[in-house]
N, C-alpha and C positions, 0 to 999 in steps of 0.2 A: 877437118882439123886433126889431122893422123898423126898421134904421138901423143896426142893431151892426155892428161890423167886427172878421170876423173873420183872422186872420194866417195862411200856409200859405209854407212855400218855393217850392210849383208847385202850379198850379191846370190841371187839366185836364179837356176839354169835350167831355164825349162817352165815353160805356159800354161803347162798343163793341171789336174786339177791338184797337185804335191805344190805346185809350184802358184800356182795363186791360190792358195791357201796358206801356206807360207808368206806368199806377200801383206796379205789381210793381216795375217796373225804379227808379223815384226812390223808390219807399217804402225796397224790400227790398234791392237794392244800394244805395243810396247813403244810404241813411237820414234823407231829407228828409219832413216833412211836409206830408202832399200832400192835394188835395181833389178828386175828380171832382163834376163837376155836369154832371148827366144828365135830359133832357127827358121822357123815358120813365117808367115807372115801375120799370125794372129794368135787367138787363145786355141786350146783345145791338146796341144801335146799329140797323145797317139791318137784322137777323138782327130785332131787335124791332119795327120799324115794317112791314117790308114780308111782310104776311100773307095777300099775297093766294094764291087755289086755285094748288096748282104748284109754289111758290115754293121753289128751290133754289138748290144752288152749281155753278157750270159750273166747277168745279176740283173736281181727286182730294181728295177724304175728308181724304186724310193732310196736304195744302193748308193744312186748316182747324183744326190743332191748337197749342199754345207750344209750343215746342220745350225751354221754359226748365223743364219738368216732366218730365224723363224717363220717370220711375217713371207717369204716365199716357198718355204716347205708349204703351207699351208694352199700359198699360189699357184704355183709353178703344179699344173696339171699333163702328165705323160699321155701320149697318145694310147702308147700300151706297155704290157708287164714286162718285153723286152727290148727297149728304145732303139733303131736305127742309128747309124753315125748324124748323120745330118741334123738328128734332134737332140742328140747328144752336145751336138759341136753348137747347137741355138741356146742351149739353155747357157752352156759358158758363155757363149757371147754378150746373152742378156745379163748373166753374174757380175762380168767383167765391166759393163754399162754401168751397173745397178752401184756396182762401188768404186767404179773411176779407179778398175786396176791397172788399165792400160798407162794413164799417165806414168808409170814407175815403170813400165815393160820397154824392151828395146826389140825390134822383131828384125828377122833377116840378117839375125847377127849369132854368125858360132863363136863358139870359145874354143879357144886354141889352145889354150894353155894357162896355167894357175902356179902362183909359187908361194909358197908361206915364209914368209919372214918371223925369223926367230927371234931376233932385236926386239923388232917393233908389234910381232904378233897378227900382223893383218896380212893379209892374201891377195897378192898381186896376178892381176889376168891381163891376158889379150885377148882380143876378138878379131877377125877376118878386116876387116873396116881400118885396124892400123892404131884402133886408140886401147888405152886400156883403164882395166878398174881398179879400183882399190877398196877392200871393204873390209871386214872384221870376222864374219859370220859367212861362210862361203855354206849353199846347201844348192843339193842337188834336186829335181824334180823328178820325183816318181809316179808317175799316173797319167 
């Protein structure tokens, strides 16, 4: 359907954990509809792209958890004090299970381009695929 526009309050770019924690926070507190678009084909951000031999976090385990989930801080047990990618890249995927972030994500999709409309105040995109967003709240993913 290349050319449709679809409507979001916040559109956010990037899977990673800026980016669905963001989605948690404008979906589940504020109750906005919200859209990640995500290059990858899942969660994880740089935990997803960078796979090369090694590839870890130089920060304590506990560094790498939301805090906005108690009842799995308390669960969610590291193998050790400086997690691998691949255990990095499970626990977001279990996150992302645990709160049905993915229904709001769109994967294998860049953003091309962003425009603010001064009129109307909302931010107009495209993505690779041909269609575009439209949303209120544009935020980038860091992490």
């Amino acid at each position: 359907m290349a050319g449709a526009t679809q409507n979001f309050d916040a559109v956010v770019i990037g899977a990673g954990f800026s980016g669905m924690y963001m989605l948690k926070s404008l979906r589940d507190k504020l109750g906005l509809k919200v859209r990640v678009y995500e290059a990858g084909e899942t969660v994880g951000g740089t935990w997803y792209w960078n796979r090369y031999p090694g590839a870890r976090c130089d920060s304590d385990s506990y560094i790498y958890c939301f805090t906005w989930d108690k009842q799995l801080l308390q669960e969610w047990e590291w193998s050790e004090r400086y997690p691998e990618q691949p255990e990095i890249l499970r626990y977001l995927e279990h996150v992302a299970k645990r709160h049905d972030l993915k229904r709001d994500m769109q994967f294998n999709t860049r953003v091309t381009g962003a425009e603010f409309d001064e009129n109307n105040q909302p931010v107009d995109g495209a993505h690779r695929q041909g269609r575009r967003g439209h949303g209120t709240v544009p935020h980038r993913g860091r992490g």
